[in-house]
Backbone as a ProteinNet text record, in pm:
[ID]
protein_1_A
[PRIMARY]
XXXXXXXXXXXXXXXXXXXXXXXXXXXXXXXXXXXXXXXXXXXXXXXXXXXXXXXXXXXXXXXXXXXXXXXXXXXXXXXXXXXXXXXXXXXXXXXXXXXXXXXXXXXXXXXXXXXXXXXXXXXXXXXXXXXXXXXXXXXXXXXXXXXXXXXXXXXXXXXXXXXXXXXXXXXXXXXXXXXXXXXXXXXXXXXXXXXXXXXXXXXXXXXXXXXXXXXXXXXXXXXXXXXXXXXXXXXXXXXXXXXXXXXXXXXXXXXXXXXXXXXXXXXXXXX
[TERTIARY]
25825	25687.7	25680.9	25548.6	25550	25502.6	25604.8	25589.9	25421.1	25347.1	25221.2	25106.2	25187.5	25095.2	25187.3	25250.7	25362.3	25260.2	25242.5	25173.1	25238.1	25134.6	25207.5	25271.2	25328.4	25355.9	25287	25283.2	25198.4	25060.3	24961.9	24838.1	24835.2	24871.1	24904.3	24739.4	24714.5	24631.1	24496.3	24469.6	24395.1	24278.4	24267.3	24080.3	24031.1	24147.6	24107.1	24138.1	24194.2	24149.7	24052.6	24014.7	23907.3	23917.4	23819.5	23766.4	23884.3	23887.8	24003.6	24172.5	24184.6	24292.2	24355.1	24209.2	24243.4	24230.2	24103.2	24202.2	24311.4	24326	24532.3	24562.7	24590.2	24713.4	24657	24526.4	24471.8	24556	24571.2	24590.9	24756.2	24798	25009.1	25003	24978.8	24980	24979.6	24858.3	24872.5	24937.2	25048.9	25108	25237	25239.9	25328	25300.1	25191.7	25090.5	25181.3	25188.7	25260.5	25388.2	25476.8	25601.6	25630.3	25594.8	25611.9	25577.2	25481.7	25479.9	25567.9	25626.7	25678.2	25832	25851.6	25968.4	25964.1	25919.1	25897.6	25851.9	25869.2	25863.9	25922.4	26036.1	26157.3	26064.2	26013.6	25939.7	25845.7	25723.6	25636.5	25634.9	25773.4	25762.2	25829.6	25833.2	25896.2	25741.2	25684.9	25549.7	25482.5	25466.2	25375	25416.3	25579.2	25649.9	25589.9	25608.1	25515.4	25429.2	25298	25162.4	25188.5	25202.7	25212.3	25282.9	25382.3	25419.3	25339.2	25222.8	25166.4	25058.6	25001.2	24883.9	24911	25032.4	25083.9	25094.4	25097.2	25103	24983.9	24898.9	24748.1	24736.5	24810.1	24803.3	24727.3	24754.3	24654.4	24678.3	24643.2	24714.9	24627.6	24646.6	24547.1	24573.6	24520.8	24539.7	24500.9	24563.1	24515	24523.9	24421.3	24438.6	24312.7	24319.7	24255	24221.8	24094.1	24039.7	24033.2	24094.7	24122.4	24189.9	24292	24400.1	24264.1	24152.3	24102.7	24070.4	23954.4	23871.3	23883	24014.9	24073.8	24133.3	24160.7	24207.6	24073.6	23975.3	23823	23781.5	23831.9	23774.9	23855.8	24022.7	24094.6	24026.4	24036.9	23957.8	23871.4	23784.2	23622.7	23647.6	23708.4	23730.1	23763.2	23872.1	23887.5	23846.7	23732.4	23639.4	23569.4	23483.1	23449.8	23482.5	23650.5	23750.2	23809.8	23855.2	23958.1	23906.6	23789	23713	23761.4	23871.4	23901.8	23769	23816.5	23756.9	23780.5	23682.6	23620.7	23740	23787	23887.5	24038.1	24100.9	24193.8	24266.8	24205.8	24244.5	24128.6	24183.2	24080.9	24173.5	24021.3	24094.8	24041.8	24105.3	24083	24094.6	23953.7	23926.2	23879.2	23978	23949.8	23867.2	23719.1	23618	23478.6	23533	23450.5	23360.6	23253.3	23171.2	23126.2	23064.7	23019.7	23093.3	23275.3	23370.4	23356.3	23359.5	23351.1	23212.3	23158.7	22995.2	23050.9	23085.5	23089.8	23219.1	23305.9	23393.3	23422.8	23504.9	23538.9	23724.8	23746.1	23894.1	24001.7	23893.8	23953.3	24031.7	23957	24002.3	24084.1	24175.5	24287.3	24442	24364.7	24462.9	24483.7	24358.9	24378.7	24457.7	24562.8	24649.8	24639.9	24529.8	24473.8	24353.8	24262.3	24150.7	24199.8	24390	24440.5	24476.7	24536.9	24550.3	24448.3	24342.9	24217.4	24145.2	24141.7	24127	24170.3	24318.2	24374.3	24402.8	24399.4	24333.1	24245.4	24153.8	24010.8	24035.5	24126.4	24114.2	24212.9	24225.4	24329.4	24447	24524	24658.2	24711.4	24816.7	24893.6	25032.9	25145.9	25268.7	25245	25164	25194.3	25112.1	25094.3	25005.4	25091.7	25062.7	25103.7	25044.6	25047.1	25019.4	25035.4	24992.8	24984.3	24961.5	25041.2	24996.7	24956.3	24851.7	24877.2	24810.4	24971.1	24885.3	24894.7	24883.2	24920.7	25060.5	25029.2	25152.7	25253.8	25200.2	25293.8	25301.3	25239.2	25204.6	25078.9	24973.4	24872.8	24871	24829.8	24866.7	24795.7	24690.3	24574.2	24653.6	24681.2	24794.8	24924.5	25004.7	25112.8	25117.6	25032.4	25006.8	24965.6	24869.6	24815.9	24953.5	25064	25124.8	25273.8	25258.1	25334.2	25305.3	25199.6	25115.3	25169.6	25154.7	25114.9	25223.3	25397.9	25508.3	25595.7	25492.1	25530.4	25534.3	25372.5	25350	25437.5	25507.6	25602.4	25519.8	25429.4	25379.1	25509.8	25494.8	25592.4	25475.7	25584.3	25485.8	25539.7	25456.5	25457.1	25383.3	25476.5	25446.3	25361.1	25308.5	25279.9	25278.2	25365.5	25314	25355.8	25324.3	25380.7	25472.2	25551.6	25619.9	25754.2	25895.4	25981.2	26066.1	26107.1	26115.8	25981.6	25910.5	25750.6	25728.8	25616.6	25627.4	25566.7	25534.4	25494.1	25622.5	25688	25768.7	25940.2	25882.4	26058.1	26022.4	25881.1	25838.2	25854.9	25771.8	25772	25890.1	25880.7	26015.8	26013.2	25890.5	25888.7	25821	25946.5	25890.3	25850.6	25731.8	25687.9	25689.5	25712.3	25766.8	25704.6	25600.9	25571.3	25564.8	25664.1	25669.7	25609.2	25490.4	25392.6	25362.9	25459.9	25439.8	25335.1	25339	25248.2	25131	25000.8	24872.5	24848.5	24772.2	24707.5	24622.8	24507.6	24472.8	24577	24654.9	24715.3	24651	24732.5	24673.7	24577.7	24579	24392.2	24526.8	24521.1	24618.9	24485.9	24374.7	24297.6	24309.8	24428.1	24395.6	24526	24679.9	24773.8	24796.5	24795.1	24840	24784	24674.9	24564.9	24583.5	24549	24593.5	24693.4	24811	24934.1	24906.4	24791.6	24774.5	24691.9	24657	24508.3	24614.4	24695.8	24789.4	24835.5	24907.7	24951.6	24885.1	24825.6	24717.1	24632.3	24613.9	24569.1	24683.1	24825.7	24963.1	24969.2	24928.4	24982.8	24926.7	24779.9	24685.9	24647.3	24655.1	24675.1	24765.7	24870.5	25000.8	25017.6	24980.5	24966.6	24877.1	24755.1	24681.1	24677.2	24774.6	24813.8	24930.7	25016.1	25112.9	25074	24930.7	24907.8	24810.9	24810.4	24691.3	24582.7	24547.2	24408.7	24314.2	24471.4	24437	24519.8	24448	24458.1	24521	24653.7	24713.5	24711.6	24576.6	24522.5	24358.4	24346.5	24176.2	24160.5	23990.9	23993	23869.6	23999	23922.6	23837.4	23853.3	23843.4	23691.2	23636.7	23515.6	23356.6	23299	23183.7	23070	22971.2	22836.1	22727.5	22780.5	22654.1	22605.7	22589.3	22525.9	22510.3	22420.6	22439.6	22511	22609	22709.6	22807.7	22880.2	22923.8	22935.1	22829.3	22819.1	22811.1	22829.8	22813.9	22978.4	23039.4	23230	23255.2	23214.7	23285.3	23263.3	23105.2	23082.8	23220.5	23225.8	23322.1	23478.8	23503.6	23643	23654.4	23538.6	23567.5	23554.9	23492.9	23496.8	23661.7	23698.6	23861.7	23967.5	23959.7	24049.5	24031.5	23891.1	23870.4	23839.4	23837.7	23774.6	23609.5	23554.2	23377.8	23314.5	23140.1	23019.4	23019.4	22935.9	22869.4	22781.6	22723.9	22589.1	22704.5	22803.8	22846.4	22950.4	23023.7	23042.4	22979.2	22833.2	22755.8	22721.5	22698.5	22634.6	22749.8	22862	22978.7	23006.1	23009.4	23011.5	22877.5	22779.3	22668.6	22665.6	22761.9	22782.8	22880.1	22974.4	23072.8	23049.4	22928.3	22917.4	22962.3	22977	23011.2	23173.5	23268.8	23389.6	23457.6	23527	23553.7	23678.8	23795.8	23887.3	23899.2	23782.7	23738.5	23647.5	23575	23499.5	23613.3	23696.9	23828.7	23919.2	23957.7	23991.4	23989	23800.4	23783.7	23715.5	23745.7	23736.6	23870.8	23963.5	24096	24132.4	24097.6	24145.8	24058.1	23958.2	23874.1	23951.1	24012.4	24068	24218
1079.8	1113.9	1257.5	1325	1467	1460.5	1629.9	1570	1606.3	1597.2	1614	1548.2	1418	1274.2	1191.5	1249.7	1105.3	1110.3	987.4	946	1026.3	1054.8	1141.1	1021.6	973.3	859.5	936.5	1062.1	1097.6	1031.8	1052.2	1011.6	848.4	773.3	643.2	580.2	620.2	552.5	641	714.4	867.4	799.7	686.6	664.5	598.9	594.1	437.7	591.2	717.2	788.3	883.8	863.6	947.5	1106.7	1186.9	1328	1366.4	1427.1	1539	1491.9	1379.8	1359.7	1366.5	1325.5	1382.2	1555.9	1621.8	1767.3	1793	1772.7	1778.3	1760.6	1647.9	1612	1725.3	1761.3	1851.3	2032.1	2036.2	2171	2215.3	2062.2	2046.5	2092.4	1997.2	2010.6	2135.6	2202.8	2344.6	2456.1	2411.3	2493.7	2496.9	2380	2376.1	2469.9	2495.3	2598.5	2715.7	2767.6	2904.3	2923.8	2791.2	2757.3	2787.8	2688.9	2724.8	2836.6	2926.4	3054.1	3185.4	3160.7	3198.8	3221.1	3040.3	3067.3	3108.2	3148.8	3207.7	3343.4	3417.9	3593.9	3618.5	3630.5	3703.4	3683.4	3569.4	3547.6	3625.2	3619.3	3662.2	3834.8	3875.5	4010.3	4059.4	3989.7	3989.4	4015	3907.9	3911.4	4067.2	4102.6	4237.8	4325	4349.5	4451.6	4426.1	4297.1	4319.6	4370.1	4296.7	4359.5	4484.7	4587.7	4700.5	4789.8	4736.3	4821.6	4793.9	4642.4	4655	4770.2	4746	4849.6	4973.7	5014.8	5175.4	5217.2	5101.1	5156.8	5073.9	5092.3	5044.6	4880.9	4800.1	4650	4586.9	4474.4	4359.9	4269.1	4217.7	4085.2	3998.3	3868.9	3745.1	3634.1	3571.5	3449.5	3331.1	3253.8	3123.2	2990.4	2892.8	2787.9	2689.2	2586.1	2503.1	2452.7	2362.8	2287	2359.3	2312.6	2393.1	2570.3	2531.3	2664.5	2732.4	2757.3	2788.4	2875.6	2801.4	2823.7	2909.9	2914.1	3060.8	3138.3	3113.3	3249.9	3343.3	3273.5	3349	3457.2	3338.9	3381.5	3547.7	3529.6	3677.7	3753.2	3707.6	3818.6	3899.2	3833.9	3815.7	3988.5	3931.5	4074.4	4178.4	4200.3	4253.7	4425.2	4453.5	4512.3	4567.5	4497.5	4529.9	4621.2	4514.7	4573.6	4687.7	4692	4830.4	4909	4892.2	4981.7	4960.1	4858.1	4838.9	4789.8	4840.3	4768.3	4608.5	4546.8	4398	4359.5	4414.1	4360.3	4386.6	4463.7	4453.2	4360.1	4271.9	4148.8	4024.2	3922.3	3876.7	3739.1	3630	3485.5	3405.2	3348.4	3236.7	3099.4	3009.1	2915.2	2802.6	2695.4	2586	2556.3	2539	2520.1	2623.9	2728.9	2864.6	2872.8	2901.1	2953.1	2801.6	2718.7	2589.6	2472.7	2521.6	2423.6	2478.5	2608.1	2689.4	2595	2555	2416.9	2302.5	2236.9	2095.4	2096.4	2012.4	1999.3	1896.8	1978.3	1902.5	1924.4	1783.7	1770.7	1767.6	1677.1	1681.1	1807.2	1907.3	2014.6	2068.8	2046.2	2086.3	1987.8	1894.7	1860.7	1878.5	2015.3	2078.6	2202.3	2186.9	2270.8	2380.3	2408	2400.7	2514.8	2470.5	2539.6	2655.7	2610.5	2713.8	2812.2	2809.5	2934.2	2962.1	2935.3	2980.9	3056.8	3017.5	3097.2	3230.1	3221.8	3317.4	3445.7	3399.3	3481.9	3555.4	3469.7	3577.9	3663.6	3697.6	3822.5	3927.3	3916.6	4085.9	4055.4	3961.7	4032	4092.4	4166	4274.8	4283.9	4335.9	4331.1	4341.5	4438.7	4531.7	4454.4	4287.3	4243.6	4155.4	4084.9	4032.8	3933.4	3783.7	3647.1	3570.3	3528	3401.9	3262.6	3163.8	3053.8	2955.3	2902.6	2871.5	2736.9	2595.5	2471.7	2363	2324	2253.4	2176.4	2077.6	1985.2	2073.2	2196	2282.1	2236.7	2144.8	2043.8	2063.2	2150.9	2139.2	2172.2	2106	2115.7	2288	2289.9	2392.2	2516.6	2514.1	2607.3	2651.9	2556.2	2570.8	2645.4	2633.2	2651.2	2784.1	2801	3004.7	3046.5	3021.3	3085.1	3083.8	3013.9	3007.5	3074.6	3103.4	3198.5	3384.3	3358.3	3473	3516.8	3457.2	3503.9	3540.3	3422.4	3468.3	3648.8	3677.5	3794.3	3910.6	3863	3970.2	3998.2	3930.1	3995.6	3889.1	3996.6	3911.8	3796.8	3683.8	3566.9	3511	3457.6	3406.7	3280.3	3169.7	3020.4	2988.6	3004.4	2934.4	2766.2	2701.7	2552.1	2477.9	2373	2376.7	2167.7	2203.2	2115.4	2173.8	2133.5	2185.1	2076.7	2058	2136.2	2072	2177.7	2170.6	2241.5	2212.6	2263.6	2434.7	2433.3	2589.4	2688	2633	2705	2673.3	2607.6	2621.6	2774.4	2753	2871.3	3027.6	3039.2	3133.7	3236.4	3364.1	3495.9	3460.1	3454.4	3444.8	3343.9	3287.5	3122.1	3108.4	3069.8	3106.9	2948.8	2940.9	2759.1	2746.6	2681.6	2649.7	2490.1	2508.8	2285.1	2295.2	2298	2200.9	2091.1	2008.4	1838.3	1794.6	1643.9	1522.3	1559.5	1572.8	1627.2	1485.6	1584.6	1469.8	1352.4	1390.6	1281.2	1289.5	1169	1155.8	1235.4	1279.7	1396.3	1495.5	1512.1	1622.2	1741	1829.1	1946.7	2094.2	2017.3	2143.6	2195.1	2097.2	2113.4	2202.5	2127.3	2245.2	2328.5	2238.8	2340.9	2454.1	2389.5	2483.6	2625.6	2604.3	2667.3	2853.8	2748.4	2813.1	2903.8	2843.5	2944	3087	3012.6	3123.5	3256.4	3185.1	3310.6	3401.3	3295.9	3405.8	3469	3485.4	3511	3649.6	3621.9	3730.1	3865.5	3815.1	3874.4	3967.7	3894.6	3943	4075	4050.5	4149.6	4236.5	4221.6	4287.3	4385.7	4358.9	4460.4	4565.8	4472.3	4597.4	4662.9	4626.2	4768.9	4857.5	4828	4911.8	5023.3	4982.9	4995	5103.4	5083.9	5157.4	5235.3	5284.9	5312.9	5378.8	5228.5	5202.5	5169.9	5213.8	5156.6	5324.5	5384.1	5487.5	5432.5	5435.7	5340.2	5187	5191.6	5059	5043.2	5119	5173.1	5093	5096	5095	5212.7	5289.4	5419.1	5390.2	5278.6	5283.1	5211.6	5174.1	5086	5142	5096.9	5104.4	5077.2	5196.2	5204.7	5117.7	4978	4895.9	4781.6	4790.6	4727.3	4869.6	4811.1	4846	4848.7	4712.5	4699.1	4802.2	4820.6	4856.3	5024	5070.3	5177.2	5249.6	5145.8	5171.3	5145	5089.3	5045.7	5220.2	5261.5	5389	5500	5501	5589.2	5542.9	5457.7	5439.4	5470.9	5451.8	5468.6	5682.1	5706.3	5851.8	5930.6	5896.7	5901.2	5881.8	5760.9	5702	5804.4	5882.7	5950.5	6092	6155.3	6300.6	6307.5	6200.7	6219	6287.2	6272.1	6336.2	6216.9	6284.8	6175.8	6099.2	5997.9	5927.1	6028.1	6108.6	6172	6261.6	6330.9	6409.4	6337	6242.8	6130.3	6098.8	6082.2	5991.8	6123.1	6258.6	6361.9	6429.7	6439.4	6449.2	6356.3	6250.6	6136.2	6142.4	6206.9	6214.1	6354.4	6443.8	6520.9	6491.2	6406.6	6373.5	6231.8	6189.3	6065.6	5955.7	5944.8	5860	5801.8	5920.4	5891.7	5910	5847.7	5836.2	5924.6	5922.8	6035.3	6149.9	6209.2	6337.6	6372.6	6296.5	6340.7	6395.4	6322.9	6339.6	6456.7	6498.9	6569.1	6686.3	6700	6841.5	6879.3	6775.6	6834.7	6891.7	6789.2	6840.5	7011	6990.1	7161.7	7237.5	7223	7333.9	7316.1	7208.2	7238.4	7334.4
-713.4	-678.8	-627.6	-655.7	-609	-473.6	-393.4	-220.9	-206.8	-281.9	-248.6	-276.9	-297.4	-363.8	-256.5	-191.2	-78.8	53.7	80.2	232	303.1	398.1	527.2	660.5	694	770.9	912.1	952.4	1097.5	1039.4	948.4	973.8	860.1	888.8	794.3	882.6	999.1	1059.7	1092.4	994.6	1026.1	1031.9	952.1	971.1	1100.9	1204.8	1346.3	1429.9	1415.5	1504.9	1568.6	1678.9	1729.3	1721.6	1703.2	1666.9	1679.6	1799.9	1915	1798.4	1797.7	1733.9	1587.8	1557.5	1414	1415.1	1482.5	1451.6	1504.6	1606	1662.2	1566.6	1467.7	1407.6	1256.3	1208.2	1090.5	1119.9	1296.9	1272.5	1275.3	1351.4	1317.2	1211.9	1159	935.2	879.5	940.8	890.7	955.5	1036.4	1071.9	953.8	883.8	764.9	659.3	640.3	534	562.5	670	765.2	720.5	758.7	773.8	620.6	510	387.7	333	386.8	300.8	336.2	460.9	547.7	451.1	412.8	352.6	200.6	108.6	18	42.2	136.2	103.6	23.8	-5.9	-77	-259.7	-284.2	-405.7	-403.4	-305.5	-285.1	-284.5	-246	-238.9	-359.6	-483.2	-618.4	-680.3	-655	-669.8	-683.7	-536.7	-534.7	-601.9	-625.4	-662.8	-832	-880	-1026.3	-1073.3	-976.7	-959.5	-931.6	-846.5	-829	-952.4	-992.4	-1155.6	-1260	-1291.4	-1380.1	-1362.6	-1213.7	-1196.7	-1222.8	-1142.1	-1260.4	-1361.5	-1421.4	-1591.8	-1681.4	-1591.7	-1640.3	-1701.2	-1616.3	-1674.1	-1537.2	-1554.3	-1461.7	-1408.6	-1331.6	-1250.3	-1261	-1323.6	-1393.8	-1356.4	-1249	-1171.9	-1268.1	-1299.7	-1368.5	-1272.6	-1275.3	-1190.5	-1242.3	-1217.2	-1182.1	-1079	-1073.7	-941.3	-785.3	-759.7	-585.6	-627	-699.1	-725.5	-769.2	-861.1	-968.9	-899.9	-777.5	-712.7	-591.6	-513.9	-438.4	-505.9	-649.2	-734.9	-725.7	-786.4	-838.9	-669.7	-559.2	-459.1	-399.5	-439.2	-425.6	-512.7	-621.4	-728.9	-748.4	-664.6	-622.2	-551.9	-456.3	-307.7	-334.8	-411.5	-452.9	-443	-612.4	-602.4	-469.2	-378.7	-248.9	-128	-149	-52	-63.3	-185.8	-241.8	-331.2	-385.5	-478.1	-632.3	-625.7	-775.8	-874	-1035.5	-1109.4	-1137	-1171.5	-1174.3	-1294.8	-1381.4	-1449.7	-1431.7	-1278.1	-1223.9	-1169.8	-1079.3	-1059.5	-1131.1	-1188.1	-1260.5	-1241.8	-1200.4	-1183.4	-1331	-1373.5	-1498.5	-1465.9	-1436.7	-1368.4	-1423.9	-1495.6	-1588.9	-1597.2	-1689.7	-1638.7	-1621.3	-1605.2	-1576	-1461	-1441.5	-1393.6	-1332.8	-1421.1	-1375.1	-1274.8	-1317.7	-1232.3	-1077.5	-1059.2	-944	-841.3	-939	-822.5	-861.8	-906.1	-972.1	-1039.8	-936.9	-1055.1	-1181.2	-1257.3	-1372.4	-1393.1	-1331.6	-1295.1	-1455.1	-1564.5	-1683.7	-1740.5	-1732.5	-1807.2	-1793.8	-1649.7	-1638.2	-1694.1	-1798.2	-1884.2	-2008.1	-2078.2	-2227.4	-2190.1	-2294.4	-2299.1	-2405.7	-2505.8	-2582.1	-2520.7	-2433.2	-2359.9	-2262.5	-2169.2	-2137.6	-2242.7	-2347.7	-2426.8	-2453.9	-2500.8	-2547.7	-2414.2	-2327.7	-2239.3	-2174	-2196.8	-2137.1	-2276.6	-2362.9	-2527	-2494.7	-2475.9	-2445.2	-2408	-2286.7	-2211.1	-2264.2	-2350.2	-2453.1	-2359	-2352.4	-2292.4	-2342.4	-2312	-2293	-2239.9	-2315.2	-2218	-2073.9	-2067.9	-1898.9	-1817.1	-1838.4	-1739.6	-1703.8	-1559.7	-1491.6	-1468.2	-1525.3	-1529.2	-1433.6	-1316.4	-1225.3	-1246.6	-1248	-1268.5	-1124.4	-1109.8	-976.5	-978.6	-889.1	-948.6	-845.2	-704.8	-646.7	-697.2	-798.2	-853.5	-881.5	-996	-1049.3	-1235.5	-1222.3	-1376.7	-1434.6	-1383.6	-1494.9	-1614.2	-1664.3	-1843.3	-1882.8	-1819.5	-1862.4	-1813	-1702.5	-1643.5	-1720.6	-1722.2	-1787.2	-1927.7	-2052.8	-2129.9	-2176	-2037.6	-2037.8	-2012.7	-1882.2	-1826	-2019.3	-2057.6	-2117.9	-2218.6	-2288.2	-2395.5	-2314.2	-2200.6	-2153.4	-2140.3	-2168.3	-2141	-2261.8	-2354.2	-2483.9	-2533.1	-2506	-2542.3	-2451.1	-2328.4	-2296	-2162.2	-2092.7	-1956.6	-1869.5	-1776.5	-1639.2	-1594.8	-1567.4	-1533.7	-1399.4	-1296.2	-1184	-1194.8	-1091.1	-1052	-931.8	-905.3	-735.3	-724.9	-706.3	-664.4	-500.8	-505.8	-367.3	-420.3	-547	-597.3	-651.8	-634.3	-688.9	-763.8	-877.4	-938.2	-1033.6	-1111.8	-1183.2	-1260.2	-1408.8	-1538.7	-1509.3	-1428.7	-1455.5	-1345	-1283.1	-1245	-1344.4	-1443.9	-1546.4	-1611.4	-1671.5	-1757.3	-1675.1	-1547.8	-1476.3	-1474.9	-1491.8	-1447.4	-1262	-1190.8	-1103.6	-997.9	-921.9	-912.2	-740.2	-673.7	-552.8	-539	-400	-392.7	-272.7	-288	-100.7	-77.6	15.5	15.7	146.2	110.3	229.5	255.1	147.3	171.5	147.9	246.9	202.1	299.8	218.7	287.4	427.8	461.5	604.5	535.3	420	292.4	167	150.1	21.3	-64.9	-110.6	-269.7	-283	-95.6	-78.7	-103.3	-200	-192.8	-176.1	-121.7	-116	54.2	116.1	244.7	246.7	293.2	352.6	186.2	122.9	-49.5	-79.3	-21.6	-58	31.5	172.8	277.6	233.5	187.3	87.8	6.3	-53.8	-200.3	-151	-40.8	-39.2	45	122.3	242.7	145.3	27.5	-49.1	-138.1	-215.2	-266	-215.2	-103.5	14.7	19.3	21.6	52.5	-71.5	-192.4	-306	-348.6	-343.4	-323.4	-263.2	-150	-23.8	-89.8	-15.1	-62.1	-160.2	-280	-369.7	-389.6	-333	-311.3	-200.9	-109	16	-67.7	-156.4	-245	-332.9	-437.7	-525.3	-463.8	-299.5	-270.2	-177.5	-199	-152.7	-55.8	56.3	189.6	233.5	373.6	445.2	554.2	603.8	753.6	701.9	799.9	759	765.7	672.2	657.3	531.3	480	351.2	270.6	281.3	199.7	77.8	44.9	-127.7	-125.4	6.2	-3.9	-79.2	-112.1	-185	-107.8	-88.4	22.3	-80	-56.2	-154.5	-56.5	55.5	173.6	317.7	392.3	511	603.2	603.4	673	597.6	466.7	456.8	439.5	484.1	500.1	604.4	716.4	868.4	886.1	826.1	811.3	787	662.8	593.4	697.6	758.3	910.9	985.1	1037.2	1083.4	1089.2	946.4	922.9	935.6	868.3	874.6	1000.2	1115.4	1251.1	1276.1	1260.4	1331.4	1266.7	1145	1063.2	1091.9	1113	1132.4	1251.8	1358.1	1507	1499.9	1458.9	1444.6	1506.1	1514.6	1566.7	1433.4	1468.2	1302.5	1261.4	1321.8	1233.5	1138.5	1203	1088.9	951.2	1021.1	894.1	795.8	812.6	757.4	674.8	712.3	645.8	557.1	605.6	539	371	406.1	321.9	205.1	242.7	167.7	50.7	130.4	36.7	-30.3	-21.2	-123.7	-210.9	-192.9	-283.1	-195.1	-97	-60.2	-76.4	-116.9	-113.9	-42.2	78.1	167.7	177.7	74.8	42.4	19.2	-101	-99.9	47.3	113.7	237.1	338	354.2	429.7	427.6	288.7	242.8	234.9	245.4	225.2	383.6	458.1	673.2	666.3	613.9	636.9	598.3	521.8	429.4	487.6	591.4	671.5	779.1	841.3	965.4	1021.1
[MASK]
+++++++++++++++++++++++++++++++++++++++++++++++++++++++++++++++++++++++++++++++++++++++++++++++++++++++++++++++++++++++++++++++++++++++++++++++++++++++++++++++++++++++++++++++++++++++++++++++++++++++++++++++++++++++++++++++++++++++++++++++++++++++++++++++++++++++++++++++

């Protein structure tokens, strides 16, 4: 049996306990989420080092998943853009199901193996991209199938499951293992699995755009003045980097488009 369909014997009695106790025993659990991702760095930092050479040589990092996995791939993906100023087809999640599974799911589809290649087709791969498969069990058919299309054509491919040993981590160059065990609900893997996917996920991304980048210290130069808030962030960040008021940030920044690097840049070379 997979350790993520096995009863948890701490909560065998989860439904006769009161509030306070069931989160006690919800936030133990996820200290396993920690523990397991904790122990997969050494993968994880195989990981970024990919992503970061595809992005150099103009390739992509393409999260594939289903259900829960699908649905915090779309959500890294999502940020992306926002955060680091990348383009919308840099990091890109492929989510069994599409657009509609992301509200409602539809659990079937992550057993055409068939709809994963066809899916992951669509998007022009390319040697120089970098393929994620990401599956709680580590067995989705829909999963397995992209990741396996996608290794064919010669991109480096990555596993995430939190099952060892599992069909998408035989295929994988690079195999990310998080044993977070038997959920607090039998077979809920949207809780510590889930947990897992999202830390790393965050890690993977993160990194390599600190890597290729896109981060100043620990700024984010690369942000985009397409809210208010976020344009009161970029005042900000250019204040913390050139020491100035906001009025001259903000007037600074206006003569450069709003690019937070060239604004920077050209105080610097006057100072």
């Amino acid at each position: 049996m997979l350790s993520t369909e096995k009863r948890n014997p701490k909560t065998t009695h989860f439904d006769k306990m009161d509030t306070a106790a069931m989160l006690k025993i919800i936030s133990y659990e996820n200290y396993n989420s920690v523990k397991a991702v904790e122990a997969a760095h050494k993968e994880i930092a195989e990981a970024i080092d990919a992503a970061v050479k595809a992005f150099e040589n103009g390739g992509r990092l393409i999260y594939v998943g289903a259900g829960t996995s699908g649905r915090i791939a779309v959500m890294d993906a999502a940020e992306c853009p926002p955060t680091y100023g990348t383009d919308y087809d840099t990091v890109i999640a492929i989510h069994a199901g599409g657009e509609k599974a992301m509200f409602r799911a539809s659990e079937n589809i992550e057993d055409s193996a068939q709809k994963g290649v066809e899916d992951i087709l669509a998007k022009g791969l390319k040697p120089n991209d970098v393929v994620m498969g990401i599956s709680a069990s580590g067995n989705a058919e829909y999963v397995a199938a992209a990741l396996q299309t996608a290794k064919n054509i010669g991109c480096v491919t990555i596993s995430l499951s939190s099952n060892n040993p599992c069909k998408i981590a035989s295929i994988a160059d690079i195999r990310i293992f998080t044993d977070t065990g038997a959920e607090v609900i039998t077979g809920s893997t949207r809780m510590k699995a889930g947990n897992a996917q999202k830390m790393v996920l965050n890690m993977i991304s993160t990194c390599a755009m600190v890597k290729t980048g896109k981060v100043y210290e620990n700024l984010m130069i690369n942000l985009k003045p397409t809210n208010k808030k976020l344009k009161a962030r970029m005042i900000g960040i250019v204040c913390d980097i050139i020491g100035c008021s906001a009025e001259y940030a903000e007037n600074i920044l206006e003569k450069y488009d709003w690019n937070i690097r060239s604004a920077v840049d050209a105080v610097k070379e006057k100072q």
